[in-house]
C-alpha positions in Angstrom: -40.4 -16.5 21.8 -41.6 -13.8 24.6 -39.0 -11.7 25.3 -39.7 -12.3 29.2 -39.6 -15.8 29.2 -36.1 -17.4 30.8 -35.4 -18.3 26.8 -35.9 -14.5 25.8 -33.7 -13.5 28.9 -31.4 -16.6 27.6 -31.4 -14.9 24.1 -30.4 -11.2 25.5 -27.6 -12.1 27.3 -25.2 -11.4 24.3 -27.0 -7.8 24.0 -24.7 -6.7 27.2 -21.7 -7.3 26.1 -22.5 -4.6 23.4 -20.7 -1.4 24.7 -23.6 1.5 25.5 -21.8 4.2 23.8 -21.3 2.2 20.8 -23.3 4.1 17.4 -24.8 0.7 15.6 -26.8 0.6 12.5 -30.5 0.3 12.8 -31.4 -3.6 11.7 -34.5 -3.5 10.9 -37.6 -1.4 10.4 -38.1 2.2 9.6 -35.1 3.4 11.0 -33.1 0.7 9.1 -29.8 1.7 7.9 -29.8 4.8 10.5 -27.4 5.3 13.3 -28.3 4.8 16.7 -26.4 5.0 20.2 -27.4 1.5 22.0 -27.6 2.5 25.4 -30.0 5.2 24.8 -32.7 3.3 24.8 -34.1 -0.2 24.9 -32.3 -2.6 22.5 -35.9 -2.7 20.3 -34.5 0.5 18.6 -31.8 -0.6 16.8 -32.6 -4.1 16.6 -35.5 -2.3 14.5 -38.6 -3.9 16.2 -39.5 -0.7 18.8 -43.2 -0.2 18.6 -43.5 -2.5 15.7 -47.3 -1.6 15.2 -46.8 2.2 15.4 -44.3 1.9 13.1 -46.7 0.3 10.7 -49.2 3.1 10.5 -46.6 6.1 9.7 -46.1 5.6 6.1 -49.1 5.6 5.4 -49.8 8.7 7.8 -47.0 10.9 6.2 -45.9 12.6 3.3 -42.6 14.1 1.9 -42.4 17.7 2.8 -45.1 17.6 5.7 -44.6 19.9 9.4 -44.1 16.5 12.2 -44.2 17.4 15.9 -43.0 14.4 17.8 -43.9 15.3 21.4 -42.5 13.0 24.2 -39.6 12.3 21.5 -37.7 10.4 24.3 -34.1 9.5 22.7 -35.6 10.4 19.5 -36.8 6.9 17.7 -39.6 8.1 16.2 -38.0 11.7 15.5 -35.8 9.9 13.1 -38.3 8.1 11.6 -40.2 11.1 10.7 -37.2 12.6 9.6 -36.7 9.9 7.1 -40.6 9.9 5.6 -40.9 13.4 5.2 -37.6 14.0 4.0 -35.3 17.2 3.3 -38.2 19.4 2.3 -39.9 18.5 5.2 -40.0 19.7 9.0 -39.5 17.5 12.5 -39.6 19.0 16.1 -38.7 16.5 18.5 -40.3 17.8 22.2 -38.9 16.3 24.9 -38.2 17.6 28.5 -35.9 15.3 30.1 -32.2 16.6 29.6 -30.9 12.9 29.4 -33.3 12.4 26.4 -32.7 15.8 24.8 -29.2 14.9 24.9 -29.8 11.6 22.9 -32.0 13.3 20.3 -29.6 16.2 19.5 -27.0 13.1 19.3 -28.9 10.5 16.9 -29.8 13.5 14.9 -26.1 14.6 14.5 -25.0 11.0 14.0 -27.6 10.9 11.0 -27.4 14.3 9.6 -31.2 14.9 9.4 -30.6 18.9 9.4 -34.7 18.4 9.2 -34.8 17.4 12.4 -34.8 19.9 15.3 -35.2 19.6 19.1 -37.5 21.9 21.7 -36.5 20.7 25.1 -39.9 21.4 26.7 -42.6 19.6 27.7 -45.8 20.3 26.1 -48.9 20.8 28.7 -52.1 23.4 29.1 -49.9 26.0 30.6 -46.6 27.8 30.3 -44.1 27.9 32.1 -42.8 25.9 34.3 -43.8 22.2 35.4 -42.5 20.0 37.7 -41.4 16.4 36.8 -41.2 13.3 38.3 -37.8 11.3 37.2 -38.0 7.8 36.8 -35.4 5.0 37.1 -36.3 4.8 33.1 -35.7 7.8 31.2 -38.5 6.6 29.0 -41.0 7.0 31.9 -40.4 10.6 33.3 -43.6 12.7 33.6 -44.8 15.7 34.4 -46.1 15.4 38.0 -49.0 17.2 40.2 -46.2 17.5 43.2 -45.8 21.2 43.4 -42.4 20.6 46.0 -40.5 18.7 44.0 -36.8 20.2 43.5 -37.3 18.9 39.6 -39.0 21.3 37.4 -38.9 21.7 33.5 -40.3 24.1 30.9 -43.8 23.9 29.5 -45.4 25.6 26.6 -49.2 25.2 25.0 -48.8 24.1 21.5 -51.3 26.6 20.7 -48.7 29.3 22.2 -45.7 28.1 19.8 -48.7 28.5 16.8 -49.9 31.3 17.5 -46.9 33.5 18.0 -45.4 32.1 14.9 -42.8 30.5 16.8 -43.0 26.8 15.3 -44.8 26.3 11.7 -47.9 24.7 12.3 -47.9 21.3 12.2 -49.5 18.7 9.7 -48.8 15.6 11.9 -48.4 15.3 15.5 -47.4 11.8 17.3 -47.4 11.9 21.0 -46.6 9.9 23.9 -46.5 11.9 27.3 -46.7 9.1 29.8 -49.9 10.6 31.3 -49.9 14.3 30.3 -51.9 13.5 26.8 -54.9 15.2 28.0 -53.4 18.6 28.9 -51.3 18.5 26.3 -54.3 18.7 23.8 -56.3 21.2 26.2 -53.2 23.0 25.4 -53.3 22.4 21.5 -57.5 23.3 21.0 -57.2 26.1 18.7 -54.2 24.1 16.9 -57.1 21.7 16.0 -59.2 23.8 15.4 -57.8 26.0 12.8 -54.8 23.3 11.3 -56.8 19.8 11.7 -53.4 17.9 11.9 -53.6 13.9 12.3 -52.6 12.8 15.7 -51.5 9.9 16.6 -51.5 9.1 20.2 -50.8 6.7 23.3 -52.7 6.5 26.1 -51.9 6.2 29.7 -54.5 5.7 31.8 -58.9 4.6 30.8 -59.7 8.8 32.5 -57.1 10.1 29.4 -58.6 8.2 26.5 -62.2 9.6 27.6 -61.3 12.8 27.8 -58.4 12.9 24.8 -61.2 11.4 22.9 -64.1 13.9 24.1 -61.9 17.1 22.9 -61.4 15.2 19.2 -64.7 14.4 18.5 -65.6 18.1 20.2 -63.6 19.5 16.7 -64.5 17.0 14.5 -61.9 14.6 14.3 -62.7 10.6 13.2 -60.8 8.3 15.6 -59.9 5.0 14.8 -57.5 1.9 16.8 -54.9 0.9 14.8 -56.4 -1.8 13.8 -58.9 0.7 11.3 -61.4 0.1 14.0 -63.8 3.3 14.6 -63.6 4.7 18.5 -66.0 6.8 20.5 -65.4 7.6 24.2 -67.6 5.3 25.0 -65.8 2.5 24.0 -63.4 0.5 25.9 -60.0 2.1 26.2 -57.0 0.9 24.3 -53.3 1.9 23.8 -53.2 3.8 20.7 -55.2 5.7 18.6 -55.3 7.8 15.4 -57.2 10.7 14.5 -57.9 12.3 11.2 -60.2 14.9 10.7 -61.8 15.5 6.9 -59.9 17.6 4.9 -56.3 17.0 6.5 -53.5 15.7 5.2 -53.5 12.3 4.2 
């Protein structure tokens, strides 16, 4: 049944009667068991089927004690995901700019106490500073915007300015999804690949981002696949996700 069809609208009328500040357990998936707020976030999260396919690839992506950045953490899904596959020994950074979000993170991480699990409320770009944003009527959609008079602005580091000055470990695994700021966030990250070859997994926004998110990973080395196993080159045709390893990184 397609969730947009009038049977699928049919089928989600019960979900509204659910209070939004209620804390539920997570149904299904890799957040199963966990605690989640349901009005954070669509009702895919702690029904357990959010980004089903993504949620596919982690385990075999991660390992117990490994350094995750989740940048464009959102209400912090994936964060606690992470959390749970790389376990106590193991490091999370959830980076996420939007103060509703951050809010939600700090909160799901609390309600789960994954003491792994940190949060940098910042948006990660090619500069530092500060960027504006453009705030959506979904607080999964915010982005950083080109409008230099808007009235909304946020905090912005380069990943490879957290690295370098020792502020964050480097990381082993990075998953990020910026809603159209994935190719100056990795302008932002070059050295990062370049000296710590973490895996990446990343979704696209736009055909002009995969080109050139895919340009700078081949440019250090990196072997990028759909999630599907299927080898990408720029030149192929876009798609929504992809993952990168490079040889010699972790897995």
């Amino acid at each position: 049944m397609r969730f947009d069809s009038l049977a699928g609208r049919i089928a989600r009328l019960p979900l509204r009667l659910i209070p939004k500040n209620a804390a539920v357990r997570v149904r299904s998936g890799l957040n199963k068991g966990l605690r989640w707020r349901v009005g954070s976030a669509t009702h895919g999260c702690w029904l357990g089927h959010y980004e089903s396919e993504v949620q596919r690839q982690l385990p075999a992506l991660i390992r117990e004690g490994m350094v995750c950045y989740d940048i464009g953490a959102n209400a912090g899904f994936f964060t606690l995901a992470l959390a749970r596959l790389i376990g106590p020994t193991g490091r999370v950074f959830a980076f996420e700019p939007l103060a509703e979000n951050a809010a939600n993170v700090l909160n799901h991480v609390r309600l789960n106490k994954l003491a792994q699990a940190s949060l940098i409320q910042v948006a990660v770009s090619d500069s530092d500073g500060l960027t504006a944003f453009e705030v959506h009527e979904s607080a999964s959609m915010g982005r950083l915007s080109s409008n230099s008079t808007t009235n909304y602005l946020v905090p912005s580091v380069r990943l490879d300015t957290v690295v370098a000055r020792d502020q964050l470990p480097a990381p082993n695994f990075i998953k990020m999804d910026v809603e159209g700021a994935e190719l100056a966030a990795l302008r932002g990250a070059e050295a990062t690949l370049a000296d710590h070859r973490p895996t990446l997994l990343i979704a696209f926004h736009g055909e002009h981002l995969f080109v050139g998110c895919l340009q700078i990973l081949a440019a250090h080395g990196y072997a990028i696949r759909d999630l599907n196993g299927h080898a990408l080159t720029a030149e192929d045709r876009p798609v929504n996700e992809v993952i990168a390893t490079h040889p010699g990184s972790i897995p």
